[in-house]
C-alpha positions in Angstrom: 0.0 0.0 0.0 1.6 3.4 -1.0 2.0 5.9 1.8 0.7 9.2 1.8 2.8 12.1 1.5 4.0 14.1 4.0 3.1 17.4 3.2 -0.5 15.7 2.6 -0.5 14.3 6.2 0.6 17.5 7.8 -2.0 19.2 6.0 -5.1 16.6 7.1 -3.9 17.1 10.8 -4.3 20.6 10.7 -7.7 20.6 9.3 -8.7 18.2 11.9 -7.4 20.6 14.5 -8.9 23.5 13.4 -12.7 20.6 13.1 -12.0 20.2 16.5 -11.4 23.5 17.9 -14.8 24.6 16.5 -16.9 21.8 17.7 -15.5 22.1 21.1 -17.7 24.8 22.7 -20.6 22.9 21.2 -19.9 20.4 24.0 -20.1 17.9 21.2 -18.2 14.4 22.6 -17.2 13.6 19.0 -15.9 15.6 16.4 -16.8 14.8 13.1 -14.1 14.4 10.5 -14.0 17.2 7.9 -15.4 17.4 4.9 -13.4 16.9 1.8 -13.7 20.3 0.6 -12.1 21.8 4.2 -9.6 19.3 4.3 -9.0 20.4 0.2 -7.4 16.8 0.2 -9.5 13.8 -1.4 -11.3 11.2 0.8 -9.2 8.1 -0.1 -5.9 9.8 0.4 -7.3 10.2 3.9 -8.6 6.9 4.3 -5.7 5.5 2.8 -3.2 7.6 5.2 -5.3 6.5 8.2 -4.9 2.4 7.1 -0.9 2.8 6.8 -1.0 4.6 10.1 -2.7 1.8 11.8 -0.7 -1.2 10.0 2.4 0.5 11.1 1.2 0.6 15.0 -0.2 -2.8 14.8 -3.8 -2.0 15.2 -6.7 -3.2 12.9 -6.8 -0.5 10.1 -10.8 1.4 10.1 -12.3 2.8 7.5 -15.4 5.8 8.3 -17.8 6.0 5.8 -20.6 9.0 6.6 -24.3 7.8 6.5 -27.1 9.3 5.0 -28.9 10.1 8.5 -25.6 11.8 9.6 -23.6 9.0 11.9 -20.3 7.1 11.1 -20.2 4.1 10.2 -16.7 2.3 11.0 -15.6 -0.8 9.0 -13.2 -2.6 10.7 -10.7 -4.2 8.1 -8.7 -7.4 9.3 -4.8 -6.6 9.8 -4.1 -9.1 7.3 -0.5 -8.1 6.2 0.6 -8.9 2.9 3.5 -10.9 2.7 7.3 -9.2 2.2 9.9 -11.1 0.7 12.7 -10.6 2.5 16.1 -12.6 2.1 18.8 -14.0 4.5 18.6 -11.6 8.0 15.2 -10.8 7.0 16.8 -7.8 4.6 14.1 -6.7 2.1 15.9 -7.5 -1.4 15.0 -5.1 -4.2 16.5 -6.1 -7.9 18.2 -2.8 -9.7 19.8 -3.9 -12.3 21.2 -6.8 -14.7 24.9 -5.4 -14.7 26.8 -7.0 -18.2 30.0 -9.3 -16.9 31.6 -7.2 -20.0 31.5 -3.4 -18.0 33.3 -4.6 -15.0 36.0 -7.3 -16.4 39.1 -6.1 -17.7 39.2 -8.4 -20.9 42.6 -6.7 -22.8 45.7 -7.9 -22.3 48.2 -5.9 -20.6 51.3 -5.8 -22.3 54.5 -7.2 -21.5 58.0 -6.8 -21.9 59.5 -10.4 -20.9 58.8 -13.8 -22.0 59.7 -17.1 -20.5 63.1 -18.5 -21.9 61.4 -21.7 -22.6 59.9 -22.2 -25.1 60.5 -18.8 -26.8 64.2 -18.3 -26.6 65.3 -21.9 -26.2 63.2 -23.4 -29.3 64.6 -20.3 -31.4 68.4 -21.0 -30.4 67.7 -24.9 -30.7 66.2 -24.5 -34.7 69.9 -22.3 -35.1 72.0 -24.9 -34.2 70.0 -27.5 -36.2 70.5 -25.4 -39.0 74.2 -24.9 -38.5 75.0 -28.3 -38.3 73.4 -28.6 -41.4 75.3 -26.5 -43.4 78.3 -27.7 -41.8 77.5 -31.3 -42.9 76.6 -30.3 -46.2 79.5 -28.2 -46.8 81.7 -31.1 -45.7 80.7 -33.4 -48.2 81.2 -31.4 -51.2 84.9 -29.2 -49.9 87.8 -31.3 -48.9 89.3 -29.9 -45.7 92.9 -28.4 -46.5 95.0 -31.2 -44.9 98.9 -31.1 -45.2 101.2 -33.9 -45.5 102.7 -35.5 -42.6 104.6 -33.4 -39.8 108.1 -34.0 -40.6 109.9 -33.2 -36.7 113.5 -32.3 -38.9 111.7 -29.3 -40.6 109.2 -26.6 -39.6 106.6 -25.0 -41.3 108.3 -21.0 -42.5 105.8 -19.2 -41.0 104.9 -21.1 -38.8 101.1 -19.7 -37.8 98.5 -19.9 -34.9 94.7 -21.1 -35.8 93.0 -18.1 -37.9 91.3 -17.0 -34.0 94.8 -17.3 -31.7 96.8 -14.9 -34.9 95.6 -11.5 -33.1 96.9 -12.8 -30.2 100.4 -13.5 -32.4 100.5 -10.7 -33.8 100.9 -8.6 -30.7 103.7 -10.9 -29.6 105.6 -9.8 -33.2 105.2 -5.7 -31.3 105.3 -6.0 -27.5 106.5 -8.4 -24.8 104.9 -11.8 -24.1 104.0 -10.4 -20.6 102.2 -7.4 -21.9 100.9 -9.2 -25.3 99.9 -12.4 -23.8 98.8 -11.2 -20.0 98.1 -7.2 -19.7 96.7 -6.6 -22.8 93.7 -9.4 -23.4 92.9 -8.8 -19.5 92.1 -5.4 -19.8 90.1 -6.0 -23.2 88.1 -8.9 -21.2 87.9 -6.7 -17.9 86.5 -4.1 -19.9 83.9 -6.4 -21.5 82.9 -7.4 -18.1 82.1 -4.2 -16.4 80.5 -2.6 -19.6 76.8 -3.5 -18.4 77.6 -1.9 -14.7 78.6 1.1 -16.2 76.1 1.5 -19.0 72.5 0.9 -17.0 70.2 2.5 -19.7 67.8 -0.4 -20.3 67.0 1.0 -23.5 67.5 -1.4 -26.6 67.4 1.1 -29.1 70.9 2.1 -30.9 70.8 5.6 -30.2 70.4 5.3 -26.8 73.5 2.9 -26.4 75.9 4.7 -27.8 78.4 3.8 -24.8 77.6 0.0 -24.9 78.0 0.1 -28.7 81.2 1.9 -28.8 83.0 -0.3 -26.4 81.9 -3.3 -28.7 82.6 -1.9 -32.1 86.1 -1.0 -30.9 87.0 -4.3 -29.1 85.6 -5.9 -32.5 87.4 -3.6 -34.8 90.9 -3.8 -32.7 90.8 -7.6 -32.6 89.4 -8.0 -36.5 92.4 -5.9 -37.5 94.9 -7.8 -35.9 93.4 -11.2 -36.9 93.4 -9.7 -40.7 96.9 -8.6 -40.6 98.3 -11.9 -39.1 96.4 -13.9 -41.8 97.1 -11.6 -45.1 100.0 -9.7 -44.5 102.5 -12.1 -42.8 104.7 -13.8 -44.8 107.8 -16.5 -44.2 109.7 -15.4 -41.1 106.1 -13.7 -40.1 107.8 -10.4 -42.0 105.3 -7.7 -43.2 104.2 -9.2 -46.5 101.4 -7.9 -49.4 98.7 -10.6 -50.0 99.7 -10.4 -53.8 103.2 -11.5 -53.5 101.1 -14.7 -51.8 99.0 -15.8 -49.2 101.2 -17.8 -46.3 98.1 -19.1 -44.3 96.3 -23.0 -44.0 92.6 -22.6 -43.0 
């Protein structure tokens, strides 16, 4: 049943009041309700304000109904209350809304920088090596490998050369001391290598922002490329300065 409103209520009171105060020098025991047209507010609003008053202090709700020779007739209605659903702790549930799983999940991906070594790195580095042996194997079968003769212990080879990878290292024992050429020098180029990514922290991976990291590299690379190069092309018999066209003095 829908409550009246407030400012409806207030206003019935007052009329009653103002009912009352007239009758009262009349001597009249019981004042008779007023009229719809003093009250200026319709009969069932008032009958209907009067039934949610009484439901809500427990007592049978009565209905007045004026009769044609001038007395009241009261209906008594039975305080039959209609049921309330009410869930768990006797809470009054009320249904808003059908909220869509889709507004409140977050269903994008966020993106991320790292992925696991395995499988992404490992499969990668695996299909490389596959791949290398297969060249290698291939490359084998159709080029002979540049095998000499037998080592003959009364005469040696004039020059006598390092593997292709140890002739850098050879050629700075033709300019400087064993000591430095063999000990100070390749430990300073490896020391260096090692504390290049505690000095350069930029965790960029772009070029441009490496310029440090890169530099270091490219002139490690470039000073151990040049040696190798001049070992292998321009040493001759003796391991004398020779050109490459006067003829190459090297066994791959």
């Amino acid at each position: 049943m829908t409550e009246i409103p407030e400012h409806l209520r207030k206003r019935a009171e007052e009329a009653r009041a103002k009912a009352a105060a007239a009758d009262a020098p009349s001597g009249a025991a019981d004042a008779a309700p007023p009229s719809e047209a003093e009250s200026k507010i319709p009969a069932h609003l008032l009958e209907r304000s009067k039934a949610a008053k009484a439901k809500a202090d427990g007592a049978p709700a009565s209905t007045e109904v004026v009769t044609a020779g001038g007395g009241v007739a009261t209906a008594i209605a039975p305080s039959v209350a209609a049921p309330l659903v009410t869930g768990p702790g006797g809470h009054t549930q009320r249904l808003l809304t059908v909220v869509k799983s889709g507004s409140i999940q977050d269903v994008k991906a966020t993106p991320q920088d790292k992925v696991h070594v395995w499988p992404h790195l490992l499969v990668v580095e695996f299909v490389a090596a596959l791949a290398c042996t297969a060249f290698t194997l291939i490359f084998s079968i159709f080029v002979n490998a540049p095998l000499l003769e037998l080592a003959n212990l009364n005469q040696t080879p004039n020059p006598s050369k390092a593997p292709w990878y140890f002739l850098g290292l050879q050629e700075l024992l033709k300019w400087f001391h064993p000591m430095v050429a063999g000990v100070l020098l390749p430990g300073m180029a490896l020391v260096g290598l090692i504390l290049a990514p505690y000095t350069d922290r930029n965790p960029s991976n772009k070029p441009e922002n490496r310029k440090f990291a890169i530099s270091l590299f490219t002139m490690f690379l470039m000073y151990w490329a040049v040696l190798v190069i001049i070992g292998t092309f321009f040493r001759g018999p003796g391991f004398n300065f020779a050109y490459p066209w006067n003829g190459l003095f090297v066994e791959l």
